[in-house]
C-alpha positions as CSV (number, residue, x, y, z in Angstrom):
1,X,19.9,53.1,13.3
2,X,20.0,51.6,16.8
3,X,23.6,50.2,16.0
4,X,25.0,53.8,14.5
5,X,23.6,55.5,17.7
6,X,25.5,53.0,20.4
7,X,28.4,53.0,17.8
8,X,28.5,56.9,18.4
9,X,28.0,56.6,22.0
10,X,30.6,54.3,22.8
11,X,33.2,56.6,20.9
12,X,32.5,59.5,22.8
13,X,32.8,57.2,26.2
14,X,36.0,56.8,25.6
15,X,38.9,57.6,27.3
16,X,42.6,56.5,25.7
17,X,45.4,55.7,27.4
18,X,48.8,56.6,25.5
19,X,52.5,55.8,26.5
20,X,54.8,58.2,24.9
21,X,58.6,58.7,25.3
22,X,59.6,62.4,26.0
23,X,61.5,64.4,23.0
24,X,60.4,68.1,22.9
25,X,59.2,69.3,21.2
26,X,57.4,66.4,20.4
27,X,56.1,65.2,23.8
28,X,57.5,67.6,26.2
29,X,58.6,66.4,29.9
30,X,54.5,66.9,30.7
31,X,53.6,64.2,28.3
32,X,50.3,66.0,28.1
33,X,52.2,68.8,26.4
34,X,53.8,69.0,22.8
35,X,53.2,69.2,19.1
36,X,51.9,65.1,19.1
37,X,50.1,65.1,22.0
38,X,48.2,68.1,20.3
39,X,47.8,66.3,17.2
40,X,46.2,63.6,19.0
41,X,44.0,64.9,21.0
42,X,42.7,67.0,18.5
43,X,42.3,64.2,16.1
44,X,40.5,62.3,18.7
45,X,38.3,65.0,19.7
46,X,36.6,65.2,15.8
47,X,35.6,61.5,17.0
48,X,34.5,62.2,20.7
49,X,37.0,60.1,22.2
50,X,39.4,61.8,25.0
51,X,42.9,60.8,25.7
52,X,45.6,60.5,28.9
53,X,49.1,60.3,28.2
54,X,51.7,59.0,30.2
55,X,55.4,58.8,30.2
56,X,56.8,55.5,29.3
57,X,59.8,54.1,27.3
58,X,60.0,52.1,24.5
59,X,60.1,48.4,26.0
60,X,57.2,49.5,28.2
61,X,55.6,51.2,25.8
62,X,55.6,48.1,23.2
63,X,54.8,45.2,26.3
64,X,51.9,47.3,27.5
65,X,50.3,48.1,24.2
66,X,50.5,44.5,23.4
67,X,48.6,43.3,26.9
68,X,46.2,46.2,26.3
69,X,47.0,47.7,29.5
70,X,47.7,50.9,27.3
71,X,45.9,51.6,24.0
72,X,48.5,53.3,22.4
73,X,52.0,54.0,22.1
74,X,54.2,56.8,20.0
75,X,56.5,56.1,18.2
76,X,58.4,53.4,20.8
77,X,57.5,50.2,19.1
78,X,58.7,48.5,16.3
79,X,56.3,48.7,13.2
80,X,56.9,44.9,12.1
81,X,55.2,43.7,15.4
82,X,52.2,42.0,13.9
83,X,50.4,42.1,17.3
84,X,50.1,45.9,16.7
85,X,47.7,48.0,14.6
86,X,49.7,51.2,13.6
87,X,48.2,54.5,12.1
88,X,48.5,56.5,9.0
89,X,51.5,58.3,9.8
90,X,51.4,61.3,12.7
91,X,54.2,63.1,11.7
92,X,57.6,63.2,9.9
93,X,61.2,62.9,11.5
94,X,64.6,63.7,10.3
95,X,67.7,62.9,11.4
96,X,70.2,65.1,10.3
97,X,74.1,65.5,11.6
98,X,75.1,68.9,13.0
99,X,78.1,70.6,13.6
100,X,79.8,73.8,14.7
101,X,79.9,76.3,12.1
102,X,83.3,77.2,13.2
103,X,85.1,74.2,12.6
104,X,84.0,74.2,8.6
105,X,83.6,70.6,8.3
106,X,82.2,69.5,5.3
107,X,79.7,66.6,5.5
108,X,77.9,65.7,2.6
109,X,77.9,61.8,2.6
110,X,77.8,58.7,4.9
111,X,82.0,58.2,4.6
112,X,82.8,62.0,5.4
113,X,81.6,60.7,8.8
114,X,84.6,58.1,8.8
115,X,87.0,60.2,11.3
116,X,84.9,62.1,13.5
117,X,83.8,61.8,16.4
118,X,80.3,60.9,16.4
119,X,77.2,61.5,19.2
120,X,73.9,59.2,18.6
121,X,71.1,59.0,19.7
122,X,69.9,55.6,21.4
123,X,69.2,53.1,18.9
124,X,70.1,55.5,16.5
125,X,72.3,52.1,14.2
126,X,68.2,50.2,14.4
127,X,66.6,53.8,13.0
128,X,69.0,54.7,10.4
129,X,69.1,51.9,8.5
130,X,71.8,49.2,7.1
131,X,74.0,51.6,5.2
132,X,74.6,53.7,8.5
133,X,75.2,50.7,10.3
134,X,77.9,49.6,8.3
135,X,79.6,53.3,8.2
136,X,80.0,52.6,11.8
137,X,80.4,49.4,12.2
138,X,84.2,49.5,12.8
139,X,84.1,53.2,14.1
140,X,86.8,54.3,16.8
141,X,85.1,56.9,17.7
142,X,81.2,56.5,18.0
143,X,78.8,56.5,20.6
144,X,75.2,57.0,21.4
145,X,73.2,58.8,24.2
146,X,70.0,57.9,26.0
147,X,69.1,62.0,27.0
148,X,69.1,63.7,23.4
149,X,69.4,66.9,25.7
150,X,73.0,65.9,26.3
151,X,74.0,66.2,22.7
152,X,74.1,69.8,21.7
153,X,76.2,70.5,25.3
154,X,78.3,67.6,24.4
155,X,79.0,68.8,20.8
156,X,79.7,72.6,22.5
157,X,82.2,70.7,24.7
158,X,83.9,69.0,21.9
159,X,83.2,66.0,23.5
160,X,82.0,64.9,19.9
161,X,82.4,66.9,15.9
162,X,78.9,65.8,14.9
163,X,75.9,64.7,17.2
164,X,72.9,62.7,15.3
165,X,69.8,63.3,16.2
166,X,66.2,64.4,15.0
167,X,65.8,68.3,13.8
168,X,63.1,69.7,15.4
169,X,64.5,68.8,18.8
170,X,68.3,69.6,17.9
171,X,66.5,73.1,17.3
172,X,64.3,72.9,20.5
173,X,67.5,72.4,22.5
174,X,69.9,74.2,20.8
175,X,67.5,77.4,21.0
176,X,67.1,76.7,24.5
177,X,70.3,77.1,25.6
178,X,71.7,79.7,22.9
179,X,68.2,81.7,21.6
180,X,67.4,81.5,17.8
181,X,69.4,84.2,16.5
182,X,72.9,82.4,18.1
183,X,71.8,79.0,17.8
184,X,71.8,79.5,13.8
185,X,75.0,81.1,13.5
186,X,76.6,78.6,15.8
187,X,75.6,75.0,13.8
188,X,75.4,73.8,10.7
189,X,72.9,71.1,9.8
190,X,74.2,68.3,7.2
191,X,71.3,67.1,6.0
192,X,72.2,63.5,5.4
193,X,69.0,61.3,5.9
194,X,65.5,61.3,4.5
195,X,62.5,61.9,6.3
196,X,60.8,58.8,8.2
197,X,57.1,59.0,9.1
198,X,56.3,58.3,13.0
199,X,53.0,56.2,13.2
200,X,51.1,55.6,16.6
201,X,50.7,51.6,17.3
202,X,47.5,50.6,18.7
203,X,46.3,47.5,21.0
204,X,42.5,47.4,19.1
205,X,42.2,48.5,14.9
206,X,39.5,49.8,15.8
207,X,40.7,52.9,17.4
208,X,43.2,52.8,14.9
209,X,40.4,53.5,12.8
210,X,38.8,56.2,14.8
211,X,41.9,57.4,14.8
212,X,43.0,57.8,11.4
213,X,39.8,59.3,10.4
214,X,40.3,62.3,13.1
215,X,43.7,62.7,11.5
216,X,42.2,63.2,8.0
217,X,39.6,65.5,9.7
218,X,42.1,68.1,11.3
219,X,44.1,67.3,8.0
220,X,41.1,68.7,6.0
221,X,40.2,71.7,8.3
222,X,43.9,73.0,8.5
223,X,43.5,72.3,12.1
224,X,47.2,70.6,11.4
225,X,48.9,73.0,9.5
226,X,48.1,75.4,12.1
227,X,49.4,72.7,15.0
228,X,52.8,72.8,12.9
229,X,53.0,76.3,12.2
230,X,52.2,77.3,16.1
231,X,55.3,75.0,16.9
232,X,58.0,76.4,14.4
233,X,59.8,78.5,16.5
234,X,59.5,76.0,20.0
């Protein structure tokens, strides 16, 4: 009884540092604010543990996590690093290809990709997998950005045909600049990739644990669906 009641207490002592990388709407520029910060902090409230989040990058993220200088880290470290105790997954990401409507290309395969000009994301030949990487392997035409903000200006610019990047923020950003009503007219979205599931990698399984059981709390309550639903339209 004695151990249940310091197990408790210790849990709601807790404060958790995260590093996250900023891509609204998933961690917006305020990494306290976004659709995974929310997620979080909700999940980790069920267990009584609060959490800080701080802007990092992905090298940081992974070296700090490691040392447990951080506790945390979203979706910035590789999920074969054995020194690190990753979650049940967070949330799902797709990449997809988009286009402007107006130029009627027709992309419904890896090879339709072969003569266009072609805007990634950073890292985007590691996320995508082998068969991407060998599509543009010997590309003339194909290069990737750090800012996934750029893209959708860059692709209005014709500085590219097809930017690749993750859908909820191509929406984020392309309703930003053109509202929702425009930006749907203006793109088309090739869906070309299946979904991969974002997991948070901890320093210590046992927050991992604490964790994973808030996750399956707000899962249960509908607390996330409504955390989705209230970001649809961001």
């Amino acid at each position: 009884m004695l151990s249940c009641l310091l197990t408790s207490w210790e849990a709601q002592a807790l404060e958790l540092l995260f590093h996250v990388s900023a891509l609204p709407p998933y961690v917006k520029d305020d990494p306290r604010r976004g659709l995974v910060p929310e997620i979080v902090t909700r999940a980790f409230a069920t267990q009584g543990i609060q959490c800080r989040f701080i802007r990092s990058n992905n090298k940081r993220m992974e070296t700090e996590v490691e040392a447990g200088t951080a506790d945390a880290g979203f979706a910035g470290i590789p999920v074969n690093n054995a020194k690190i105790f990753f979650s049940d997954p967070v949330i799902e990401f797709e990449n997809v290809a988009v286009t402007l409507s107006d130029k009627h290309l027709q992309i419904n395969s890896l090879s339709d990709l072969s003569d266009k000009k072609i805007v990634a994301f950073s890292n985007a030949q590691k996320v995508l997998g082998s068969e991407f990487t060998m599509a543009v392997k010997n590309h003339r035409s194909y290069s990737e950005v750090g800012d996934q903000a750029s893209q959708v200006p860059m692709l209005d610019a014709g500085r590219g045909d097809v930017i690749l990047l993750d859908l909820r923020a191509f929406l984020y950003f392309a309703r930003l600049l053109h509202g929702k009503t425009e930006a749907a007219n203006r793109y088309t979205v090739h869906h070309l990739f299946k979904p991969t599931p974002r997991l948070l990698g901890f320093h210590k399984s046992e927050h991992r644990d604490h964790f994973n059981k808030g996750l399956k709390a707000i899962r249960q309550s509908g607390e996330y669906a409504a955390i989705l639903n209230n970001y649809r339209n961001d």
